[in-house]
Structure formats: structure tokens, C-alpha cells
N, C-alpha and C positions, 0 to 999 in steps of 0.2 A: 431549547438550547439557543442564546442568542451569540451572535456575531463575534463576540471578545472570548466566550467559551468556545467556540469552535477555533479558531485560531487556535489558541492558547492550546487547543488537543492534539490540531496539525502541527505547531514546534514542538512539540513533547514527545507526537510520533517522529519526527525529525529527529531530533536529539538523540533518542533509542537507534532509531536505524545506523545515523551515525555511529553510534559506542557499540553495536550491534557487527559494524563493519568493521572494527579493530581486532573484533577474534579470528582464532583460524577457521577457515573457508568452512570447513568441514560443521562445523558447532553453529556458526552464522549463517549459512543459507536458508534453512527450512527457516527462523524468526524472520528474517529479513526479506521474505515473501510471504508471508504468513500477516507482519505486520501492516504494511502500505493495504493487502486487503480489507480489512479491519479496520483502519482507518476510514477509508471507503466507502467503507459496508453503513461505517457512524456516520462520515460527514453526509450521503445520501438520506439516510433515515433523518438526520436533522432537516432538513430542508422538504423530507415529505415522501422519499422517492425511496422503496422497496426493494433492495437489489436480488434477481434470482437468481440461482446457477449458470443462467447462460452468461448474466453479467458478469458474474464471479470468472469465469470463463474468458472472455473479450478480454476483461481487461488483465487477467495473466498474459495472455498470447500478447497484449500489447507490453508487458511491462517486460518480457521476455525477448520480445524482438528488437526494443530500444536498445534492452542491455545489451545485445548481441547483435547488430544489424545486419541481417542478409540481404540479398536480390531478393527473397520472399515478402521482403517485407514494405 
């Protein structure tokens, strides 16, 4: 996958999370975390890098602590 393809996957996941985020809360949570892993999960495998559960892991807890910032974080 070269460079203009990747991109081109990251605004497209963009765009969805976007139109993703116009539903109600309810219907849009589970895709709109579901997606950005996914993305992830591809942009890593492009570039060579295997992601395992613990990745999958880290990086919820981080994309979870942004959206919500505590002292934990």
C-alpha cells in the first residue's frame, strides 16, 4: 500500500467517523470506536507492524482518556 493509498484510507476513515458522529449517541458509539481501531489496525499492517491485543488495548485506554481527561490520565 503506498503513501497516496494510505492517506486517502485515513480521510475516508475521517469522513465516516465524522457522518458517524451526527447520529444519536446511542447508534454512534460502538462504530466510532470500533472504526479509528481499524484504521489502526490497517495503517500499522501497512507500514509492516502487527498489532496484538495489548495494542488494541493501549490504544482504547488512550483514545478513551483524551475523549474524557481525568487526573488518571
Amino acid at each position: 500500500m503506498d503513501s497516496a493509498a494510505i492517506d486517502r484510507s485515513i480521510l475516508n476513515y475521517a469522513i465516516l467517523n465524522g457522518a458517524l458522529a451526527l447520529l444519536p449517541q446511542s447508534w454512534a458509539s460502538m462504530a466510532i470506536i470500533a472504526l479509528p481501531i481499524k484504521m489502526v489496525y490497517r495503517v500499522g499492517l501497512a507500514h509492516g507492524v502487527s498489532l496484538d491485543q495489548g495494542h488494541i488495548k493501549e490504544f482504547i485506554a488512550a483514545a478513551t482518556c483524551c475523549a474524557k481527561p481525568t487526573k488518571a490520565c
